[in-house]
C-alpha positions in Angstrom: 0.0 0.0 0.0 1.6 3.9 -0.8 2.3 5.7 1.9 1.3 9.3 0.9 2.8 11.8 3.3 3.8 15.7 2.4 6.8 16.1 0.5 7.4 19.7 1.6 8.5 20.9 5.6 6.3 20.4 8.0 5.9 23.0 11.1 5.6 21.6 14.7 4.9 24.4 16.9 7.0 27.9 17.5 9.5 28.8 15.1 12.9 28.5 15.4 14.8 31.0 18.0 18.0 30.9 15.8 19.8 33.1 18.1 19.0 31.4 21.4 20.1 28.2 19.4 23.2 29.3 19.2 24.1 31.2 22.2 22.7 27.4 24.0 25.2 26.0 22.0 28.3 27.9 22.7 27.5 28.1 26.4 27.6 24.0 25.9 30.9 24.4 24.0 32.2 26.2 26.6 31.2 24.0 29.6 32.6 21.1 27.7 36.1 22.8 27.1 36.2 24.0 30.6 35.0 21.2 32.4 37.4 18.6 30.2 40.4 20.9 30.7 39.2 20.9 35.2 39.1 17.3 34.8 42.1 16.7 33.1 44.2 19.1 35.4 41.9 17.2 38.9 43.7 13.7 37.2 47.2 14.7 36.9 47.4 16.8 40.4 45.5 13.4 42.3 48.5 11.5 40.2 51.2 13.7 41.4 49.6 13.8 45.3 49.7 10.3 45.3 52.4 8.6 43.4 55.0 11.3 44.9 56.0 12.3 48.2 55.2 16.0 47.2 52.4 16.1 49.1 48.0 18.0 48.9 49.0 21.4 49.0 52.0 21.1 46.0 49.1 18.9 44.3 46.6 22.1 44.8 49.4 24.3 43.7 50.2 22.2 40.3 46.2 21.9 39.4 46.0 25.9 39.9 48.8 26.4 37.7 47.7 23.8 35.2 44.4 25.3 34.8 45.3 28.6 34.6 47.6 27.7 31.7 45.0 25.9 30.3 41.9 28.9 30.9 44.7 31.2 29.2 45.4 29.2 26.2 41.7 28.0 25.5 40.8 31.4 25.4 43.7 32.4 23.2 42.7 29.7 20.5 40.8 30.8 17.4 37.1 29.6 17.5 36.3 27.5 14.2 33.1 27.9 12.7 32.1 25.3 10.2 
């Protein structure tokens, strides 16, 4: 039996906020960056804490210093927009 459905685009509800689209998704880019580059610095200051005798505080010391590096380069980096 044919199936007969529209060929053309079919509207569900509002239209599209376009804008609020985007500024959703950059704030997700963003969170994703940051948090993966938090994460990553957490890892290797727990590794250094506690496969070396250096101790917490140098730990908190080397993830402060990693993640600044890290918050200054991300924002240096150019943004590429497909």
């Amino acid at each position: 039996m044919a199936h007969h459905s529209p060929a053309g685009p079919v509207e569900t509800g509002a239209p599209m906020d376009y804008a609020e689209h985007e500024k959703t998704y950059h704030l997700f880019l963003g969170l994703a960056k940051y948090g993966a580059l938090h994460v990553a610095a957490l890892l290797i200051a727990m590794a250094f804490a506690f496969f070396t005798s250096a101790g917490f505080f140098s730990a908190l010391i080397l993830f402060i210093i990693i993640s600044l590096i890290g918050i200054y380069l991300l924002r240096r980096a150019p943004e590429h927009v497909a």
